[in-house]
PDB file of N, CA, C, O and CB in Angstrom:
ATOM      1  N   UNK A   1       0.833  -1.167   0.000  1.00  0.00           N
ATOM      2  CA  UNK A   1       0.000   0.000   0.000  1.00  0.00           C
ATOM      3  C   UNK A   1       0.884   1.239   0.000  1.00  0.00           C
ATOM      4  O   UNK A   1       1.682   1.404   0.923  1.00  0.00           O
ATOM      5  CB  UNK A   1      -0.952  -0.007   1.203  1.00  0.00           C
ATOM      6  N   UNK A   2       0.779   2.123  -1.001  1.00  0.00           N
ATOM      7  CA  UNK A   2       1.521   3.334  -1.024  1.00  0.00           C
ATOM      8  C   UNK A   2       1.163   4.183   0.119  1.00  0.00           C
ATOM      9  O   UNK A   2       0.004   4.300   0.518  1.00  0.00           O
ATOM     10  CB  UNK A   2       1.317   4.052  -2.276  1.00  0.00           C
ATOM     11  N   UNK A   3       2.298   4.845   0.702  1.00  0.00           N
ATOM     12  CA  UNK A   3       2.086   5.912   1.894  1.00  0.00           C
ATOM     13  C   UNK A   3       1.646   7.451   1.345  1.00  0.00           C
ATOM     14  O   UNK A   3       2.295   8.150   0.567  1.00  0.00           O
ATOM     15  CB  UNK A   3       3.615   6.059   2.785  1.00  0.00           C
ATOM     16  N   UNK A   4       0.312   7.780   1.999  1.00  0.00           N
ATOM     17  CA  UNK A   4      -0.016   9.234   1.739  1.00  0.00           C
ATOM     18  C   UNK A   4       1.306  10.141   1.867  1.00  0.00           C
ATOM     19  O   UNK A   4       2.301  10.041   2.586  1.00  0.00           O
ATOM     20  CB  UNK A   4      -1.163   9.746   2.816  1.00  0.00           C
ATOM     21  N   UNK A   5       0.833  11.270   0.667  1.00  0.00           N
ATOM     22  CA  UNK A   5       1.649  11.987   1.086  1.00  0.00           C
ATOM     23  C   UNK A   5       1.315  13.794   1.135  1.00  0.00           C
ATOM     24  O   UNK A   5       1.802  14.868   0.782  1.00  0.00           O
ATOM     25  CB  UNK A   5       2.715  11.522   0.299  1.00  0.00           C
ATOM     26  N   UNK A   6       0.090  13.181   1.865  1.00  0.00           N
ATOM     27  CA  UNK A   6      -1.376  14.663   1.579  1.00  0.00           C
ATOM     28  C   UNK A   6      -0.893  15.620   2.955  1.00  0.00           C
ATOM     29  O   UNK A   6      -0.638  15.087   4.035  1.00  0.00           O
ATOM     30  CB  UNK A   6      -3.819  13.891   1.908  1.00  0.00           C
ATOM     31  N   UNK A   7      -0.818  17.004   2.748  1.00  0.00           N
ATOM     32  CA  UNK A   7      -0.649  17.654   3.929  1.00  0.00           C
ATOM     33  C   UNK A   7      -1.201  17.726   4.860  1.00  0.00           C
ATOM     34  O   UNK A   7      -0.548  17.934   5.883  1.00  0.00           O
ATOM     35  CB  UNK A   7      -0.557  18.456   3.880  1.00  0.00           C
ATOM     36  N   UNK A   8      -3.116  17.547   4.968  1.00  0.00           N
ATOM     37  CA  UNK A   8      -4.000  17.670   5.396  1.00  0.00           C
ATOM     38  C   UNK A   8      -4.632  15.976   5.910  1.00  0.00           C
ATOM     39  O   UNK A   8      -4.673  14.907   5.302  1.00  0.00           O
ATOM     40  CB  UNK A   8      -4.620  18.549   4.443  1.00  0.00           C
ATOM     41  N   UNK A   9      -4.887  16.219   6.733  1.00  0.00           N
ATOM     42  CA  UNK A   9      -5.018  14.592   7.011  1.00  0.00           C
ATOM     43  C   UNK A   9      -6.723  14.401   6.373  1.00  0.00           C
ATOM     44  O   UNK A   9      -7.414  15.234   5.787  1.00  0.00           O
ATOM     45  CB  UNK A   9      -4.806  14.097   9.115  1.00  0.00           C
ATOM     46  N   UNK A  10      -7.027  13.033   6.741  1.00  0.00           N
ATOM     47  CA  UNK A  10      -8.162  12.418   5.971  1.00  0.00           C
ATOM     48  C   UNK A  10      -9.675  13.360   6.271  1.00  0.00           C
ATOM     49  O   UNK A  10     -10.534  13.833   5.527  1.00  0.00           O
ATOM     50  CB  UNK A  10      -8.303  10.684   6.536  1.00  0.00           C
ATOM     51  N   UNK A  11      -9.433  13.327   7.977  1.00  0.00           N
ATOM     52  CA  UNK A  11     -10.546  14.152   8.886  1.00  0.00           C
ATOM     53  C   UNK A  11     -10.483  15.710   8.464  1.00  0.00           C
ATOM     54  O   UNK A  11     -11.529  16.169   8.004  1.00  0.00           O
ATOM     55  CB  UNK A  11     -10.183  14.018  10.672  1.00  0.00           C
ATOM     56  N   UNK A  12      -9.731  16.294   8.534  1.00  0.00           N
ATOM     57  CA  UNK A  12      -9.868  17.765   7.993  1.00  0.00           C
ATOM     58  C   UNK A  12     -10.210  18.033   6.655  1.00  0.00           C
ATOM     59  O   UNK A  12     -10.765  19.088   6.350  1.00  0.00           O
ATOM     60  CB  UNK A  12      -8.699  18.455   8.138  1.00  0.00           C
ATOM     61  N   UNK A  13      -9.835  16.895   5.574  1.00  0.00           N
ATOM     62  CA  UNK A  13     -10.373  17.247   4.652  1.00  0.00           C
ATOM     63  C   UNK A  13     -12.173  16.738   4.519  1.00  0.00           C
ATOM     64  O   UNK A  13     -13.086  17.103   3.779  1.00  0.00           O
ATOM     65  CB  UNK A  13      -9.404  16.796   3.671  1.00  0.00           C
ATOM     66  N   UNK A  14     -12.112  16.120   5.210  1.00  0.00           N
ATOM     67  CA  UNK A  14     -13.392  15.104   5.103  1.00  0.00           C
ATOM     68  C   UNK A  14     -14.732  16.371   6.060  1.00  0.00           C
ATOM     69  O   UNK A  14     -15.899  16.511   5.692  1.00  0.00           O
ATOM     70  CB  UNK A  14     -12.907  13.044   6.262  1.00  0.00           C
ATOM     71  N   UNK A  15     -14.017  17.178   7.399  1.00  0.00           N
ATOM     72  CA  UNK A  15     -14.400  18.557   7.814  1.00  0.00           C
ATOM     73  C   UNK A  15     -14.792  19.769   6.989  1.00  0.00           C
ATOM     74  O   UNK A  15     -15.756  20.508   7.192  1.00  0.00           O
ATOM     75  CB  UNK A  15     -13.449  18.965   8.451  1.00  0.00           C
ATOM     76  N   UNK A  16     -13.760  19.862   5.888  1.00  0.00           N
ATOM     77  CA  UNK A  16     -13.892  21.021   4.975  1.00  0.00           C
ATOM     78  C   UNK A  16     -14.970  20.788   3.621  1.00  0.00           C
ATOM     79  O   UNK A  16     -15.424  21.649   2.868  1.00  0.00           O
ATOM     80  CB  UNK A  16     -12.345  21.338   4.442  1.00  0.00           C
ATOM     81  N   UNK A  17     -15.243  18.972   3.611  1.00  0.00           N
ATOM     82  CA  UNK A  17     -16.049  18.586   2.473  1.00  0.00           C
ATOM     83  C   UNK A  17     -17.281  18.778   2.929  1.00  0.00           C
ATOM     84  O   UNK A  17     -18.024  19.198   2.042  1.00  0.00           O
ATOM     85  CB  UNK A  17     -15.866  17.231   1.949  1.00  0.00           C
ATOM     86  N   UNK A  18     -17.931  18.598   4.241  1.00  0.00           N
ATOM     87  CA  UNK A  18     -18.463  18.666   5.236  1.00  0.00           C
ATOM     88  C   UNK A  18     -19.364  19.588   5.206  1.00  0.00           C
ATOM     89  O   UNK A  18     -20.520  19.527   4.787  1.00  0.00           O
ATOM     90  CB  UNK A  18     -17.744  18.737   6.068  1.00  0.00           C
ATOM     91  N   UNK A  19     -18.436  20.980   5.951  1.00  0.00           N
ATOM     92  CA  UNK A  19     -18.824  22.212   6.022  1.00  0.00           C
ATOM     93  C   UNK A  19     -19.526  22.737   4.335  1.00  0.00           C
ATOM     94  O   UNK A  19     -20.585  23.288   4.036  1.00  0.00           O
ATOM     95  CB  UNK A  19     -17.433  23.037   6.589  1.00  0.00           C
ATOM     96  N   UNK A  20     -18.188  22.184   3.397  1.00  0.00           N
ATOM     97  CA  UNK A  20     -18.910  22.986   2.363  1.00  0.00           C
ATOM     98  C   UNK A  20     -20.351  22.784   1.631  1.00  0.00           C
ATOM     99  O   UNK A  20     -20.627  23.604   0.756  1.00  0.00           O
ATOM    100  CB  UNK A  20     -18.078  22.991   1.412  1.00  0.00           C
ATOM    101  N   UNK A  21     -21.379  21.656   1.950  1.00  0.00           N
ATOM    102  CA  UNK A  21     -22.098  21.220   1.958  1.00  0.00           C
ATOM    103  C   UNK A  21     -23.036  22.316   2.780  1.00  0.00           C
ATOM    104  O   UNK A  21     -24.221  22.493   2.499  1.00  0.00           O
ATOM    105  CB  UNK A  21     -21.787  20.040   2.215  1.00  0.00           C
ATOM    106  N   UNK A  22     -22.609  22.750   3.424  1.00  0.00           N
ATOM    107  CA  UNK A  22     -23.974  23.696   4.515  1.00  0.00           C
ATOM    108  C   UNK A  22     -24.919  23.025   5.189  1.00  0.00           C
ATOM    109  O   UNK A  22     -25.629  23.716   5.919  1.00  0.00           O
ATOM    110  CB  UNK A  22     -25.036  24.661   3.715  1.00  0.00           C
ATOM    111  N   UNK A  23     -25.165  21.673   5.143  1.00  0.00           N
ATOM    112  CA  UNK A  23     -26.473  21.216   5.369  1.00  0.00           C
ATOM    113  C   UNK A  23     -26.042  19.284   6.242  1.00  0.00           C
ATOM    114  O   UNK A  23     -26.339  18.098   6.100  1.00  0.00           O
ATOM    115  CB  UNK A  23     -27.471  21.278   3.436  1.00  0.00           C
ATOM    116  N   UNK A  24     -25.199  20.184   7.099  1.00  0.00           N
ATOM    117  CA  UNK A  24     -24.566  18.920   8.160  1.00  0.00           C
ATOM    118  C   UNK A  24     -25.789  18.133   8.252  1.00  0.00           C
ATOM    119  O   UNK A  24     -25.989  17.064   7.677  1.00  0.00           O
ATOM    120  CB  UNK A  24     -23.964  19.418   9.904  1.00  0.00           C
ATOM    121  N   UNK A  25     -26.510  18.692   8.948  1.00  0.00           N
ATOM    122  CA  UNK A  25     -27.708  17.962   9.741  1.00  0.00           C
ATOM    123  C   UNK A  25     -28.899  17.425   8.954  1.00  0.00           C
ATOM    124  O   UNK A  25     -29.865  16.981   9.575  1.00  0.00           O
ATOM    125  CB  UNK A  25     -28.327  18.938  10.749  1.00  0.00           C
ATOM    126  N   UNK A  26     -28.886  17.440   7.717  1.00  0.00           N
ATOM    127  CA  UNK A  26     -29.712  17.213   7.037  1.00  0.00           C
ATOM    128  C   UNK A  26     -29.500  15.478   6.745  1.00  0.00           C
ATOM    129  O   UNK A  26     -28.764  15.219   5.793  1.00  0.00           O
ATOM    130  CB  UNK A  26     -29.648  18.246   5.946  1.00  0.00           C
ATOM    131  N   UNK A  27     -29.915  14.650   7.273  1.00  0.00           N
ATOM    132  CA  UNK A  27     -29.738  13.451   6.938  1.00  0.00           C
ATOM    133  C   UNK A  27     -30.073  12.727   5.643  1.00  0.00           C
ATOM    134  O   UNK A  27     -29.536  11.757   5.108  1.00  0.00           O
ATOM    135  CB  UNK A  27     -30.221  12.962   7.756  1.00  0.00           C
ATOM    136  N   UNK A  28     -30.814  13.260   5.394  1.00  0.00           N
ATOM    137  CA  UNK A  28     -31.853  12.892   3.795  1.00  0.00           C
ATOM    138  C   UNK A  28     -30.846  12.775   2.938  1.00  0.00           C
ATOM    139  O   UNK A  28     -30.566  11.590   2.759  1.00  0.00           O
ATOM    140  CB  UNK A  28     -33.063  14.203   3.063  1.00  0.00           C
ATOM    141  N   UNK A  29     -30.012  13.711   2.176  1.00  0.00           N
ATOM    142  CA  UNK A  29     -28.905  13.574   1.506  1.00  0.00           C
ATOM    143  C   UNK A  29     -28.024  12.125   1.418  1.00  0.00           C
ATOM    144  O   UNK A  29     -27.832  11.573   2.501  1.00  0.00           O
ATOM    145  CB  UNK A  29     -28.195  14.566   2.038  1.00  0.00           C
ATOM    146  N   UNK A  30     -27.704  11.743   0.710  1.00  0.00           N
ATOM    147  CA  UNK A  30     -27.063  10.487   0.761  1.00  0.00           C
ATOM    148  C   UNK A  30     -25.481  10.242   0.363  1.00  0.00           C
ATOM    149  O   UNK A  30     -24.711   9.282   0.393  1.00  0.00           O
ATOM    150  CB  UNK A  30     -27.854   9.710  -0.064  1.00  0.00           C
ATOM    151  N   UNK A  31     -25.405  11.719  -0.052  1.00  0.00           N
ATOM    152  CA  UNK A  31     -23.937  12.104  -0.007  1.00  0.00           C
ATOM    153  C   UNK A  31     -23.474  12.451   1.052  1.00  0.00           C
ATOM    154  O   UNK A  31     -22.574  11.814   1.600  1.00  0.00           O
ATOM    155  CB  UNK A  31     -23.584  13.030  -0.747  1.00  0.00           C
ATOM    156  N   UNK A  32     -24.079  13.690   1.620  1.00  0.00           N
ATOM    157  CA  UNK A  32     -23.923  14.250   3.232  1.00  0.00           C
ATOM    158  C   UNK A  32     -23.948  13.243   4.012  1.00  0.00           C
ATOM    159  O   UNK A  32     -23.236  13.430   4.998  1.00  0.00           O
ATOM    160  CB  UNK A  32     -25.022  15.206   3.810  1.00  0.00           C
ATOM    161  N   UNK A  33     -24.474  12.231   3.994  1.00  0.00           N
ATOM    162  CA  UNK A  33     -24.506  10.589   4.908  1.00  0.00           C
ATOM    163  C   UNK A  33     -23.488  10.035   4.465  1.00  0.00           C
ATOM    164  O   UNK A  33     -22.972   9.469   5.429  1.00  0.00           O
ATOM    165  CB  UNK A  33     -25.794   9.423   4.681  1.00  0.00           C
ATOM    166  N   UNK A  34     -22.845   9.850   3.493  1.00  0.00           N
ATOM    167  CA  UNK A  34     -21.927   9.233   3.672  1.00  0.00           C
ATOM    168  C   UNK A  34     -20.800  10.067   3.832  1.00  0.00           C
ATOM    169  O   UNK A  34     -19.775   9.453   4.128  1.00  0.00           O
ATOM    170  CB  UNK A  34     -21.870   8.398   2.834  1.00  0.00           C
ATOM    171  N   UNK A  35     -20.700  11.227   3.726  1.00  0.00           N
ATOM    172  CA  UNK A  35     -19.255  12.174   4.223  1.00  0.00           C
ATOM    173  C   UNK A  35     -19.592  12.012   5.462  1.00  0.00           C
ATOM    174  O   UNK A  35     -18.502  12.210   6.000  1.00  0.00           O
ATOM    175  CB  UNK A  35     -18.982  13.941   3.785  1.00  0.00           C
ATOM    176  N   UNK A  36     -20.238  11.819   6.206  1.00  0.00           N
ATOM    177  CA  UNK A  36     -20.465  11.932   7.665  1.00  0.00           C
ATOM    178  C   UNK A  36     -20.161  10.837   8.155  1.00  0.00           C
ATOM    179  O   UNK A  36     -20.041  10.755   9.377  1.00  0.00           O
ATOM    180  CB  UNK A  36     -21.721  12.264   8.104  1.00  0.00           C
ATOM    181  N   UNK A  37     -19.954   9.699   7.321  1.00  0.00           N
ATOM    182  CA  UNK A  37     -20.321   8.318   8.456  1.00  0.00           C
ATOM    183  C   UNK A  37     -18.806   8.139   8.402  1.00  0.00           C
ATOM    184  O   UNK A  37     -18.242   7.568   9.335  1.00  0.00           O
ATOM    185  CB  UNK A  37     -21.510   6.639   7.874  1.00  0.00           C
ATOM    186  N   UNK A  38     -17.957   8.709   7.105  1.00  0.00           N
ATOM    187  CA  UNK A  38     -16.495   8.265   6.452  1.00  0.00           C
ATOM    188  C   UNK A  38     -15.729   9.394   7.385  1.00  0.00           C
ATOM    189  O   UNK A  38     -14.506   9.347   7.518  1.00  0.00           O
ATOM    190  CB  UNK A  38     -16.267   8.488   4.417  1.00  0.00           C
ATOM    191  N   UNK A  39     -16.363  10.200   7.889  1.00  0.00           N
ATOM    192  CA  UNK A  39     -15.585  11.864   9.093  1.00  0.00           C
ATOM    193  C   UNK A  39     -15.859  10.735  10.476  1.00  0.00           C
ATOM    194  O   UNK A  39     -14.951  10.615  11.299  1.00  0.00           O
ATOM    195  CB  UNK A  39     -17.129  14.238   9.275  1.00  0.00           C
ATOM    196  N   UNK A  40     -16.866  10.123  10.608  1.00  0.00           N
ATOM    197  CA  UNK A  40     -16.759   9.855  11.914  1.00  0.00           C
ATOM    198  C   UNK A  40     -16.051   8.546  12.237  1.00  0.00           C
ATOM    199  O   UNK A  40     -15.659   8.314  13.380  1.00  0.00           O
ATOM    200  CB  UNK A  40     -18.027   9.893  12.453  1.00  0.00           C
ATOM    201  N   UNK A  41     -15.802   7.245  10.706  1.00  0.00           N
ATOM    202  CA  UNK A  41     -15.219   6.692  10.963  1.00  0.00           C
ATOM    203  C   UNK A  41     -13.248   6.948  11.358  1.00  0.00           C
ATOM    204  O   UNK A  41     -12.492   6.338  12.115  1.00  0.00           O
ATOM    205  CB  UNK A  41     -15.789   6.077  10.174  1.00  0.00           C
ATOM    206  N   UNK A  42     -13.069   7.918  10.582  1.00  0.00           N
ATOM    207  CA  UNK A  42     -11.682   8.609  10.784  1.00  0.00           C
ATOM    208  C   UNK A  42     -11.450   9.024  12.222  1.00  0.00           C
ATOM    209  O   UNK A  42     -10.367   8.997  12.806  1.00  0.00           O
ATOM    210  CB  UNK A  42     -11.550   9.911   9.879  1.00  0.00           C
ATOM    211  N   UNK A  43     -12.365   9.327  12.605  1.00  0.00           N
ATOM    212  CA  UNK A  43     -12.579   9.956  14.231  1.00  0.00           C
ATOM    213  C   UNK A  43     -12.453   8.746  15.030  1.00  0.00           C
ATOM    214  O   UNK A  43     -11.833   8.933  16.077  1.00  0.00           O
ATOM    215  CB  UNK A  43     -14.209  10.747  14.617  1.00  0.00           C
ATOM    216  N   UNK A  44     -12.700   8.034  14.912  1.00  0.00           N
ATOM    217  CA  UNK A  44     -12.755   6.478  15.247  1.00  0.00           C
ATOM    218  C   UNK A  44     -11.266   5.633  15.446  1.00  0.00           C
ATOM    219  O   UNK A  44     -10.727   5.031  16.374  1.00  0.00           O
ATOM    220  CB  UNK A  44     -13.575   5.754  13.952  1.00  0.00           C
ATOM    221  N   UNK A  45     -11.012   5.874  14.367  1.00  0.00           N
ATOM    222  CA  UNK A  45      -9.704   5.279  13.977  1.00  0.00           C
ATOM    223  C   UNK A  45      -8.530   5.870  14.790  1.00  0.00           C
ATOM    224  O   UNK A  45      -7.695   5.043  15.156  1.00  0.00           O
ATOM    225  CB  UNK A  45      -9.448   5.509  12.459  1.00  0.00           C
ATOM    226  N   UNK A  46      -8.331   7.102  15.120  1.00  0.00           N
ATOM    227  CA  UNK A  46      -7.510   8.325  15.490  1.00  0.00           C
ATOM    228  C   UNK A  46      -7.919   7.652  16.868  1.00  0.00           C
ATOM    229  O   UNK A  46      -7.348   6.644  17.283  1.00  0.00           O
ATOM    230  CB  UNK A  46      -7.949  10.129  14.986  1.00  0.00           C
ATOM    231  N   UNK A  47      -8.856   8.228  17.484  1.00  0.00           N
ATOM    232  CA  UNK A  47      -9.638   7.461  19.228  1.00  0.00           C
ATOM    233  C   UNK A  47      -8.554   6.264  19.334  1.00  0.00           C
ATOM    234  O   UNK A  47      -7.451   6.294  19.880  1.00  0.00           O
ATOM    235  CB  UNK A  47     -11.838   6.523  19.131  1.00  0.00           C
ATOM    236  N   UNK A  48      -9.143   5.278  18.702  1.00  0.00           N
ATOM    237  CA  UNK A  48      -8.315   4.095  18.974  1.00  0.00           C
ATOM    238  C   UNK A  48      -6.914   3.975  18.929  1.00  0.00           C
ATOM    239  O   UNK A  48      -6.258   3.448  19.827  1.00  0.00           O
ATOM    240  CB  UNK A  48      -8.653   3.243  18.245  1.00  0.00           C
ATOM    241  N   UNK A  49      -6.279   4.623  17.538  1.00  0.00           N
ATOM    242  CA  UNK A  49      -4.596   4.753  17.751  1.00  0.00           C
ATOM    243  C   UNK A  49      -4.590   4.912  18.879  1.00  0.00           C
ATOM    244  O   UNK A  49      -4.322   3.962  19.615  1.00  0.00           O
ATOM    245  CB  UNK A  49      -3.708   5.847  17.106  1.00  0.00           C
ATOM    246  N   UNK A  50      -5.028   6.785  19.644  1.00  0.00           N
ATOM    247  CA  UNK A  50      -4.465   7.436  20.973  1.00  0.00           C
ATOM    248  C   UNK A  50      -4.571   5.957  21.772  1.00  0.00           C
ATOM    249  O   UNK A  50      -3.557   5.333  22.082  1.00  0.00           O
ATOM    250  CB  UNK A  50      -5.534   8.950  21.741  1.00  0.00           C
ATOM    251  N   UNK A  51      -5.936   5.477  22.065  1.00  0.00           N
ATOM    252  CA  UNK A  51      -6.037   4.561  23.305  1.00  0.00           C
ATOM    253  C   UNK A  51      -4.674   3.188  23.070  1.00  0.00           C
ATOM    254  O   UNK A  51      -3.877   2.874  23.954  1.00  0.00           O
ATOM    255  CB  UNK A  51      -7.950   3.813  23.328  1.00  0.00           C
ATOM    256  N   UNK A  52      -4.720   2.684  21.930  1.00  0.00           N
ATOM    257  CA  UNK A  52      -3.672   1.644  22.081  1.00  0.00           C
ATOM    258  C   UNK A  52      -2.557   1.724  22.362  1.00  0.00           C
ATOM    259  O   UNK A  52      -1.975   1.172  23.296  1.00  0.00           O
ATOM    260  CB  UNK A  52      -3.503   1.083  21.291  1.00  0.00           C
ATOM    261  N   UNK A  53      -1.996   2.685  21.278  1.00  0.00           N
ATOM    262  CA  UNK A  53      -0.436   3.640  22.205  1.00  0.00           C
ATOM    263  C   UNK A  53      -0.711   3.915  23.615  1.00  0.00           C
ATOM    264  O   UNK A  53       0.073   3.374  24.395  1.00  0.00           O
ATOM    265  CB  UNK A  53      -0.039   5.464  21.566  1.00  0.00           C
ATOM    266  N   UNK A  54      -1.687   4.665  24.151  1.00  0.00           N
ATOM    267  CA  UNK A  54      -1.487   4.737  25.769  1.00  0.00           C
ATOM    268  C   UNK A  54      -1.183   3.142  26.602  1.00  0.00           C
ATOM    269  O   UNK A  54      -0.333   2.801  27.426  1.00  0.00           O
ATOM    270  CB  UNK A  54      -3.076   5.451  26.437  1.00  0.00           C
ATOM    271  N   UNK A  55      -2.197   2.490  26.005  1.00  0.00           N
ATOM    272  CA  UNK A  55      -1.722   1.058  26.530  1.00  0.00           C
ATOM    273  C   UNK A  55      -1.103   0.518  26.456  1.00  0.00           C
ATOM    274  O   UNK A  55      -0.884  -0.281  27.366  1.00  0.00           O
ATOM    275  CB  UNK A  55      -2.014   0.326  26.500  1.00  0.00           C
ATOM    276  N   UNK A  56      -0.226   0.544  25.132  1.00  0.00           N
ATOM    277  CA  UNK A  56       1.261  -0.017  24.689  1.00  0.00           C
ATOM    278  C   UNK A  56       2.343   0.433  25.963  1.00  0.00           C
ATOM    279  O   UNK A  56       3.164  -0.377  26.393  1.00  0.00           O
ATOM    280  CB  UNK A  56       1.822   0.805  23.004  1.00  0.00           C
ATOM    281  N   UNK A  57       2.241   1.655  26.435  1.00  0.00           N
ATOM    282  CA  UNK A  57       2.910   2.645  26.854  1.00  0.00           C
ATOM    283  C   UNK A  57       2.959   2.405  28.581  1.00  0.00           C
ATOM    284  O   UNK A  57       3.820   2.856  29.336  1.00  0.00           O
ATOM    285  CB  UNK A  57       2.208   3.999  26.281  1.00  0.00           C
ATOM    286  N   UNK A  58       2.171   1.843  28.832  1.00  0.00           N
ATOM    287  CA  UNK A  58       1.894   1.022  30.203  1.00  0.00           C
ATOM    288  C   UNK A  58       1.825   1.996  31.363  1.00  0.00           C
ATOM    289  O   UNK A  58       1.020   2.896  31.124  1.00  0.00           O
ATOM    290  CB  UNK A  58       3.107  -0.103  30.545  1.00  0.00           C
ATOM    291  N   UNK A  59       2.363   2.092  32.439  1.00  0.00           N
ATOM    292  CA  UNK A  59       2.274   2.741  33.625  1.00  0.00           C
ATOM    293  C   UNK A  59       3.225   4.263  32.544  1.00  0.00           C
ATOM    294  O   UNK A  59       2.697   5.373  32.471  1.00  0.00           O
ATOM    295  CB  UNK A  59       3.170   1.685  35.321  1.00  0.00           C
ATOM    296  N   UNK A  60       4.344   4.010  31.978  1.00  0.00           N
ATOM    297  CA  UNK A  60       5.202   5.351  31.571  1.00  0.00           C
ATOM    298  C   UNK A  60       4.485   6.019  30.763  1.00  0.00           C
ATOM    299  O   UNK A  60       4.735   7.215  30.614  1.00  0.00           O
ATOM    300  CB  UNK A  60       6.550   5.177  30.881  1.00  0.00           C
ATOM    301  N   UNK A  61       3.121   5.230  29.848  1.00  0.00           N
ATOM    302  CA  UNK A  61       2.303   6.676  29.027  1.00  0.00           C
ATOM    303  C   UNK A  61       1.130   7.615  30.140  1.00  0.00           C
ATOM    304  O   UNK A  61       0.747   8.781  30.052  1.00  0.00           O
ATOM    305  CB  UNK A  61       1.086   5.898  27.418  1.00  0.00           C
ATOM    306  N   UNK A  62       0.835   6.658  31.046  1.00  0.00           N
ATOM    307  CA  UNK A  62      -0.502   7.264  32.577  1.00  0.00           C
ATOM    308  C   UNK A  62       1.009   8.370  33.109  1.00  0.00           C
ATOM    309  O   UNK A  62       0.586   9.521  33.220  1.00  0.00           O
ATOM    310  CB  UNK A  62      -1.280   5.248  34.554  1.00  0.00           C
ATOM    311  N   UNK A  63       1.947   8.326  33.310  1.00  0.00           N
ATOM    312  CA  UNK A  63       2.586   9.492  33.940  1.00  0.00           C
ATOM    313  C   UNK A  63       3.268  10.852  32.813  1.00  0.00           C
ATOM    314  O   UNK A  63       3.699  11.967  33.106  1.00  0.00           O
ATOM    315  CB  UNK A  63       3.846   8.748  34.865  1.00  0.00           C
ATOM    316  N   UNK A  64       3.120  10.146  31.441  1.00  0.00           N
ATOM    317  CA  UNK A  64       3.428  11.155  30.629  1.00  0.00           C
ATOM    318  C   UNK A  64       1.695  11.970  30.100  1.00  0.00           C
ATOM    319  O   UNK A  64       1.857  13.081  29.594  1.00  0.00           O
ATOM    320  CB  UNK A  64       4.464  10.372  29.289  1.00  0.00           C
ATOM    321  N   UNK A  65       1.044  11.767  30.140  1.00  0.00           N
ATOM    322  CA  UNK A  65      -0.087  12.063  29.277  1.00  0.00           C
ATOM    323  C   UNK A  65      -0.772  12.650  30.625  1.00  0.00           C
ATOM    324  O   UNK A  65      -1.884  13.174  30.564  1.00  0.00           O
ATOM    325  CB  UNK A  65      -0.888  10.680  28.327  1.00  0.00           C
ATOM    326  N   UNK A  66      -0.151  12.554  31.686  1.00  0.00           N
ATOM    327  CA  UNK A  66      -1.065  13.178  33.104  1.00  0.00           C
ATOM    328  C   UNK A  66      -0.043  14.244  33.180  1.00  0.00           C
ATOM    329  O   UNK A  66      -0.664  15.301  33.287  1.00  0.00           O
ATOM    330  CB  UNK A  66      -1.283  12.072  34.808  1.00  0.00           C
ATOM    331  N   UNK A  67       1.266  14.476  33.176  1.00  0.00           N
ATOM    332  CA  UNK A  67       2.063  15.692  33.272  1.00  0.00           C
ATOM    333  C   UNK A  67       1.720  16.612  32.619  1.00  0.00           C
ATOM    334  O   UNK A  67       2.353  17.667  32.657  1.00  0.00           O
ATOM    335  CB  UNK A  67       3.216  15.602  33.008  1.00  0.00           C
TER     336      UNK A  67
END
């Protein structure tokens, strides 16, 4: 798999596709549904990195991430 090499990560652009739409909340759309479900799966993904690295990281990531 080739490595990105985008300045902007997946979520900010997927934010700015988002916004430019105007009509977040409008569920009906089936485009706006799926930029939304593909923003929150990214959100998802990111969550989980942080949590596994903290756990990888054992008692030394709970005293770095609390400093």
């Amino acid at each position: 798999m080739a490595k990105k090499t985008a300045a902007e990560s997946d979520e900010t652009r997927l934010k700015k596709k988002l916004s430019a739409t105007g009509k977040e909340k409008a569920g009906s759309d089936a485009a706006v549904r799926a930029l939304r479900k593909r923003l929150k799966r990214e959100q998802r993904r990111r969550r989980a990195l942080a949590l596994r690295k903290k756990h990888a990281a054992g008692s030394k990531g709970d005293a770095k991430t609390s400093a």
